[in-house]
C-alpha positions as CSV (number, residue, x, y, z in Angstrom):
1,X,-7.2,10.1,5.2
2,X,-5.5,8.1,2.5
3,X,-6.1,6.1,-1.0
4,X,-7.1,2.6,-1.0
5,X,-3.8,0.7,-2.2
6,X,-4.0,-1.0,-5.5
7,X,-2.8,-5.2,-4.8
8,X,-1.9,-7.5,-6.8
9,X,-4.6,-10.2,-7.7
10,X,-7.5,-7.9,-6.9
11,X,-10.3,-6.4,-9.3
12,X,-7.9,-3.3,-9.3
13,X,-5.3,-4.9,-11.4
14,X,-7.5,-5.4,-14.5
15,X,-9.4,-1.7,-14.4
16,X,-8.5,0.8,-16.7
17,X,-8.6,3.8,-14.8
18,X,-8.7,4.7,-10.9
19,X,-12.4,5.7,-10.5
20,X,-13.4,2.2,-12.1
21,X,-11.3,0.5,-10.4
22,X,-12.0,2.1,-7.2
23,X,-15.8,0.8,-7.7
24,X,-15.1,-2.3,-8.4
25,X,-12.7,-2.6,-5.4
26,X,-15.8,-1.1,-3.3
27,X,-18.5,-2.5,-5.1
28,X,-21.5,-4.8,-2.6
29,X,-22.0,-8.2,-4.1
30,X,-20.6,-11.6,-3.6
31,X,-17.6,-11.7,-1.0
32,X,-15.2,-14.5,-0.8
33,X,-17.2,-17.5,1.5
34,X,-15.9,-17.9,4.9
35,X,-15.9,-21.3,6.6
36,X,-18.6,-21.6,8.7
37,X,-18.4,-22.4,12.8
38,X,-21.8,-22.1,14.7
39,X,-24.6,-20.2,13.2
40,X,-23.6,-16.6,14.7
41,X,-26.3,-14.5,16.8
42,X,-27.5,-11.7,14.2
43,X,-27.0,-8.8,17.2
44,X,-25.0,-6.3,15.4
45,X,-27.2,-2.8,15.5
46,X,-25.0,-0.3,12.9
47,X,-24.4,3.3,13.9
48,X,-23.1,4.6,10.8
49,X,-21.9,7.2,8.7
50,X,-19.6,9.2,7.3
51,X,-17.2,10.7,9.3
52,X,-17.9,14.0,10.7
53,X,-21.3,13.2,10.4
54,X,-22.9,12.9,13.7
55,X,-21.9,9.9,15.1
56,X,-20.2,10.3,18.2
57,X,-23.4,13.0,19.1
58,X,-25.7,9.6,18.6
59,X,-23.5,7.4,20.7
60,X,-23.5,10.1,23.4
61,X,-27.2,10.6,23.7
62,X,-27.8,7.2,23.9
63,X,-25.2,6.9,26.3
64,X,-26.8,8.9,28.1
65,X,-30.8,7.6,27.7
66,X,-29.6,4.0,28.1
67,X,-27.9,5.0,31.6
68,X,-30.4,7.6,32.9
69,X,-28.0,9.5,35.3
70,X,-28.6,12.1,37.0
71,X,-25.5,13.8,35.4
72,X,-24.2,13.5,32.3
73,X,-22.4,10.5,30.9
74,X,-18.4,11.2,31.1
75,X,-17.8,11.6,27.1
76,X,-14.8,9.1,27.5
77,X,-17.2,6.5,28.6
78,X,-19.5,6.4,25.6
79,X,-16.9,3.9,24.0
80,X,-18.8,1.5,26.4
81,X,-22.4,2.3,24.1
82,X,-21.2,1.4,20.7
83,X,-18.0,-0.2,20.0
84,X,-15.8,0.5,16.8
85,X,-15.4,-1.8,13.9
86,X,-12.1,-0.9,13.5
87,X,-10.5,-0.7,16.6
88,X,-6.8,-1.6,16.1
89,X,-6.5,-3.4,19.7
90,X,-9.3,-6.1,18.5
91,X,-7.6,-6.9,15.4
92,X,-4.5,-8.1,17.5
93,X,-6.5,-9.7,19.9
94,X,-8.0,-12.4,17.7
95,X,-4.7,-12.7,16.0
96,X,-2.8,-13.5,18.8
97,X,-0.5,-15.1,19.7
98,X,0.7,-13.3,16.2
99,X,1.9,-10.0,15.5
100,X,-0.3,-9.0,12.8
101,X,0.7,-6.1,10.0
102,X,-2.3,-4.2,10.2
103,X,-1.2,-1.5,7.6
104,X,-1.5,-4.1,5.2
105,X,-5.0,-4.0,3.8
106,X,-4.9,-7.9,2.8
107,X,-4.6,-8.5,6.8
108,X,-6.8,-6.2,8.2
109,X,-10.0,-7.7,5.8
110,X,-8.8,-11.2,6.8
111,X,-9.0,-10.4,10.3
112,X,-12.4,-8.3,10.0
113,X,-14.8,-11.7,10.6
114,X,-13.2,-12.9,13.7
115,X,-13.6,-9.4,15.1
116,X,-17.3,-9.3,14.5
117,X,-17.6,-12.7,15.6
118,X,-15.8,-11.3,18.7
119,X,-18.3,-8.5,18.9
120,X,-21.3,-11.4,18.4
121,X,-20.1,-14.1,20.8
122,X,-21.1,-12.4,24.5
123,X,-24.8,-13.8,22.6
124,X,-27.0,-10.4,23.4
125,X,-29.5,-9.2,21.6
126,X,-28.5,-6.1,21.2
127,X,-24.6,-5.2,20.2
128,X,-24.2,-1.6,19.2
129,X,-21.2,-0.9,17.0
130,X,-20.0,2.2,15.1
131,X,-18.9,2.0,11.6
132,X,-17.7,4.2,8.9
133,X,-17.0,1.9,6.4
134,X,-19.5,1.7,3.4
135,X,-21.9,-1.4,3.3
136,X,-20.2,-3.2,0.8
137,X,-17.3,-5.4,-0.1
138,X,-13.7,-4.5,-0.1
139,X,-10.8,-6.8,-1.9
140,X,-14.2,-9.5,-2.1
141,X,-14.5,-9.0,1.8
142,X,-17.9,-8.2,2.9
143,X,-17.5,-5.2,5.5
144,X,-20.9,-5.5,6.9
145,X,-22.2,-9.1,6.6
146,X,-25.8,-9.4,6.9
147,X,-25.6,-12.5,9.0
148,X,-24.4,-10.6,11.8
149,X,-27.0,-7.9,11.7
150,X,-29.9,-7.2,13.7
151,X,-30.7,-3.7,11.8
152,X,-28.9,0.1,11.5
153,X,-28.7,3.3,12.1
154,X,-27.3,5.6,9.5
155,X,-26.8,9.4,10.0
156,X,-26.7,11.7,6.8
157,X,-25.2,15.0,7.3
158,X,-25.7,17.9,4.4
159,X,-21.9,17.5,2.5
160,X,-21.1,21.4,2.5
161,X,-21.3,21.1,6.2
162,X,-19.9,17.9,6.5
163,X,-16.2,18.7,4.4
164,X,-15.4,21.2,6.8
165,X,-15.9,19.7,9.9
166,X,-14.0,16.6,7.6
167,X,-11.3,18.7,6.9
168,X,-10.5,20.5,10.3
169,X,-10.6,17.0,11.6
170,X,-7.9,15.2,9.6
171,X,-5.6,18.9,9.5
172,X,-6.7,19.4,6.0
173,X,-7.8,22.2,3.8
174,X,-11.4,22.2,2.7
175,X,-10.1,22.2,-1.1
176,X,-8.3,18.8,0.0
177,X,-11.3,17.7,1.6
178,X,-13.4,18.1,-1.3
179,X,-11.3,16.0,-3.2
180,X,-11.4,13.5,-1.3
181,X,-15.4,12.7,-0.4
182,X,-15.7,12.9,-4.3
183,X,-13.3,9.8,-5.0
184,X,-14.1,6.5,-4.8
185,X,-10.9,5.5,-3.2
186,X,-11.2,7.3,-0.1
187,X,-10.3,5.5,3.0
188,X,-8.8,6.3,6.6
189,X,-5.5,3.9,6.3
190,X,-4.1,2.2,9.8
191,X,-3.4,5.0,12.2
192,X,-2.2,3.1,15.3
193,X,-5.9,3.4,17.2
194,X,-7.8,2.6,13.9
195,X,-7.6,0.1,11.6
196,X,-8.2,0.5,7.5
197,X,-11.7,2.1,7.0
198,X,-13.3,1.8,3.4
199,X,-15.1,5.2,3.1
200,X,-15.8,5.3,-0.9
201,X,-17.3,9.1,-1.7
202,X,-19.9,10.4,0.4
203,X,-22.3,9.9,-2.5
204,X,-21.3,6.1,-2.6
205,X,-21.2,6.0,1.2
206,X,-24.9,7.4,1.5
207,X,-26.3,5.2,-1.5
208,X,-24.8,1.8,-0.2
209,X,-26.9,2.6,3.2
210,X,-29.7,3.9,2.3
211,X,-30.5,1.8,-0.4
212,X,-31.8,-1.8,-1.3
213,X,-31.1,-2.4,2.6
214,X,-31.6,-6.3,3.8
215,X,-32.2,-5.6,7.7
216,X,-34.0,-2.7,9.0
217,X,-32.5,0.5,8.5
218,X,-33.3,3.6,10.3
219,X,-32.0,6.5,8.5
220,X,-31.5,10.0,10.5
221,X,-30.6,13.4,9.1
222,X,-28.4,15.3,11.1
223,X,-30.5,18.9,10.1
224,X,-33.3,17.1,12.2
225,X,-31.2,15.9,15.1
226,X,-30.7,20.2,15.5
227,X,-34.0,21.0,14.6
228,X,-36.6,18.4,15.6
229,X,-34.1,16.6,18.3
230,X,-37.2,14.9,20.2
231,X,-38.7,13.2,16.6
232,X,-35.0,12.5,15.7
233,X,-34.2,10.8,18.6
234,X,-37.3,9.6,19.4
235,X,-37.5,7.2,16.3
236,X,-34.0,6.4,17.4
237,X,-35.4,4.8,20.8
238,X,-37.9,3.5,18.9
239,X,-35.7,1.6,16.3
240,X,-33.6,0.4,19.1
241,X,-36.9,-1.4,20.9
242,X,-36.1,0.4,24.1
243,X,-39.5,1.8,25.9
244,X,-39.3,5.5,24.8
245,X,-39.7,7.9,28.1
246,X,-40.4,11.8,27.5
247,X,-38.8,13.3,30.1
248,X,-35.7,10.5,30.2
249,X,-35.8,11.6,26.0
250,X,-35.7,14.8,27.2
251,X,-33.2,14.7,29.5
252,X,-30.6,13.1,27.6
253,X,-31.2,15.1,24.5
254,X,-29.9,18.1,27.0
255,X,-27.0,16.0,28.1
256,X,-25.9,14.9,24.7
257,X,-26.4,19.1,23.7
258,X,-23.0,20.5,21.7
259,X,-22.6,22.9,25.1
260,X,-22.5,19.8,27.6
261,X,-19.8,17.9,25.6
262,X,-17.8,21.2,23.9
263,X,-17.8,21.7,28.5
264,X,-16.6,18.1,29.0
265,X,-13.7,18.4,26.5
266,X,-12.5,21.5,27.6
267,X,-11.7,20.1,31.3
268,X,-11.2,16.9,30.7
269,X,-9.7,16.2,26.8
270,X,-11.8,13.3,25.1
271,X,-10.0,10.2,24.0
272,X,-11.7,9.7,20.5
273,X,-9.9,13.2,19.5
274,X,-6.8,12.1,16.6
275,X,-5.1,15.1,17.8
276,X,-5.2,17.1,14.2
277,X,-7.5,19.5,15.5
278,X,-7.3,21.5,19.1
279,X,-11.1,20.3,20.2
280,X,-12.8,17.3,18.6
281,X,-16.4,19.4,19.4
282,X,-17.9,23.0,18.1
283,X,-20.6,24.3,17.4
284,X,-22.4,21.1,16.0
285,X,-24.6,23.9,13.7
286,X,-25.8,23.8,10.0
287,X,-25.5,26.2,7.3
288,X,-21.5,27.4,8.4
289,X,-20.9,26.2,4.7
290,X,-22.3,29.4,3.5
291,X,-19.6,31.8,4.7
292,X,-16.8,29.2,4.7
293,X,-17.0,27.5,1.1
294,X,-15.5,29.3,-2.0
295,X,-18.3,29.8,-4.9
296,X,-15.7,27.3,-6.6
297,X,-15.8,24.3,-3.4
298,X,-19.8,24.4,-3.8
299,X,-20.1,24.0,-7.5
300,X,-17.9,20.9,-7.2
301,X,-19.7,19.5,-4.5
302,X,-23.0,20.5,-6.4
303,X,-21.3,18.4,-9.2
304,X,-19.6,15.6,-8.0
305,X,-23.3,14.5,-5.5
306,X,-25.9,16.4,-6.7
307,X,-28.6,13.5,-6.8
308,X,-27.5,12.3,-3.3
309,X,-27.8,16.0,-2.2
310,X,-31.5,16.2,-4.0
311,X,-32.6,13.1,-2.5
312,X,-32.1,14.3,1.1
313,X,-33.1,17.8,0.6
314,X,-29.6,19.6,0.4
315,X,-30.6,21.0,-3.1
């Protein structure tokens, strides 16, 4: 968890104060023009969201429906069903033979097309990548070009629930974490694994998905995923274009449950873990917000995204 850096010669020089600036660092519009090659392969399906959000539980059930085992998919496998976006290894691969600086922000966005180019060039149809990076433009970068992209998936999770799983997972306290979904400037800086990741605040996150989108967009609440798992993932089948099987659905809804994986961890670890917390997986349930949350913590979240909170019925 960290603050996106101010540079020199970017929109944050001229703003007045840190929130503007912040937007207009984050802001979806016109990126710089990058020369063209061949006409790319618009493949890219999204999974997206904030962190803490649900996204590893959607990579693992469909994981799990796209293979069909008969046992559950190893949870250090489902790397193989959705790449990241910001995988640190890629962004020295297509710099090669150089050694690139990848905690410098200028790099990292100057490197972000070849790596999705990567991703594009094996020419599928389908290329299922994880992101939690706002759909917008960093620095005049486009994070998420439209070109690329065949359609998304975005999973919304209710904020109170969210910040704490947010905070337990960077070793945080929830005050902390509260902070930090509300600013504008919230990103995850290079951590070795991962590169930069431009969150914006959860608000800002939601909105730039959900909103005005030019492919597709499949948006999936993660109350409903818990509640109404066969609709949820249903539509997700559906969205992909995969032939949707009951009993396969229902299968891998069971393998993809919150006691299967917490299982997994426990004897064997799972990779995709930073290490801040002891398990990356617990209970998975909604509502802990409610006996976790000081009176003070909910009025600010209440403040800082109450029209993104009334908009998917968390108000």
């Amino acid at each position: 968890m960290s603050k996106i850096p101010k540079k020199k010669g970017t929109p944050l020089d001229s703003a007045t104060n840190a929130r503007s600036a912040n937007v207009a660092a984050l802001k979806t519009g016109p990126a710089k023009s990058t020369p063209k090659a061949s006409t790319p392969k618009a493949s890219i399906v999204w999974l997206a969201s904030y962190p803490k959000s649900g996204n590893t539980w959607t990579r693992i059930f469909l994981a799990n429906y796209l293979m069909n085992p008969e046992k559950p998919v190893s949870i250090n496998q489902v790397h193989r069903f959705g790449m990241g976006d910001s995988i640190a290894k890629t962004y020295n691969m297509v710099a090669a033979p150089e050694t690139p600086d990848l905690n410098d922000v200028e790099t990292t966005l100057r490197l972000r097309d070849k790596v999705l180019r990567g991703i594009i060039g094996n020419n599928a149809d389908v290329n299922l990548v994880k992101t939690h990076n706002i759909r917008g433009a960093a620095y005049g970068t486009q994070l998420i070009p439209a070109q690329y992209t065949r359609s998304a998936v975005y999973i919304v999770r209710n904020p109170m629930d969210m910040v704490l799983s947010y905070a337990r997972h960077y070793g945080i306290e929830p005050a902390a974490a509260v902070e930090a979904i509300g600013r504008s400037d919230n990103a995850n800086a290079t951590d070795g694994a991962a590169v930069w990741q431009f969150l914006g605040s959860w608000s800002e996150h939601v909105c730039s998905w959900t909103s005005n989108s030019p492919y597709p967009t499949l948006v999936l609440r993660y109350e409903d995923m818990l509640d109404k798992p066969e609709e949820a993932f249903g539509s997700l089948v559906r969205h992909l274009g995969v032939p949707l099987d009951t009993e396969r659905l229902k299968k891998a809804i069971g393998f993809a449950s919150f006691d299967e994986v917490s299982s997994q961890e426990k004897a064997t670890g799972f990779k995709e873990n930073p290490g801040k917390s002891e398990t990356f997986f617990t209970t998975g349930k909604a509502g802990k917000w409610k006996e976790a949350l000081s009176e003070e913590l909910v009025d600010k979240m209440r403040s800082d995204h109450r029209a993104t909170m009334k908009r998917f019925w968390y108000l």
